[in-house]
N, C-alpha and C positions, 0 to 999 in steps of 0.2 A: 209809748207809741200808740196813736189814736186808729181807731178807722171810719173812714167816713161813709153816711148813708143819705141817700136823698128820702124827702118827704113826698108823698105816700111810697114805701117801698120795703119790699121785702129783706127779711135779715133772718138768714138760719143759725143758729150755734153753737156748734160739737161739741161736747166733750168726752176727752178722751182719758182712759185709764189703765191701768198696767194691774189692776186688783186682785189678789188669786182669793178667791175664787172670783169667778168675775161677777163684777153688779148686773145687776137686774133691776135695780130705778135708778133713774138719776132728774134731779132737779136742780132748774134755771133759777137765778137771781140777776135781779136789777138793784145797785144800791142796795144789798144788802135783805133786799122783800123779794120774796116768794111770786114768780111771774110765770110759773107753768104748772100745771096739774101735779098734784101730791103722786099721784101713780105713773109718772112719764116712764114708760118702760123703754124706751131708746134713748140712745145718746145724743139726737139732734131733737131741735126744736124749733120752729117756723114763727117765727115772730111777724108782725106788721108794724112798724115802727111808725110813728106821729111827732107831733112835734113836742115838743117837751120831752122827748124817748133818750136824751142821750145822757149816760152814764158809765158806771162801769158795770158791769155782767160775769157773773161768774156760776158754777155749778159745783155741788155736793155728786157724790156715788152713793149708791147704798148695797153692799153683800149680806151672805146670811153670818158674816162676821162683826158689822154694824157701818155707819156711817162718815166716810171721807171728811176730811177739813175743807172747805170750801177751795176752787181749784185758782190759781193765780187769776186773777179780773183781768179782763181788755175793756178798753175805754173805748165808747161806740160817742162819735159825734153826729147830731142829727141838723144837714144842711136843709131848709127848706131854701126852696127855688120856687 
């Protein structure tokens, strides 16, 4: 299941986790690359999406227990109009 964004436009994106203890970073990936700050301390992230932007997207957690598997991708299509 895809979601669609128009071009110039905003795209936030959650992630969410159930972690005991809970994280305290968590980091964005596009296609599998590093698309947000090494230190994101929240769970969301404010993306600007461009053209060429559509892929799939997914996020890591990190507690002081160590670091999540990468969280299931959602597939971001990028329409320009």
């Amino acid at each position: 299941m895809g979601n669609d964004v128009s071009v110039p436009g905003p795209l936030t994106l959650s992630c969410t986790e159930d972690a005991v203890p809970t994280s305290t970073v968590f980091t964005f990936y596009k296609d599998d690359k590093l698309i947000s700050p090494v230190d994101h301390s929240t769970n969301q992230f404010q993306y600007t999406v461009a053209k060429g932007d559509s892929g799939s997207y997914s996020c890591k957690t990190t507690n002081t227990e160590g670091i999540s598997d990468a969280s299931d991708a959602i597939v971001i299509t990028v329409e320009c109009k």
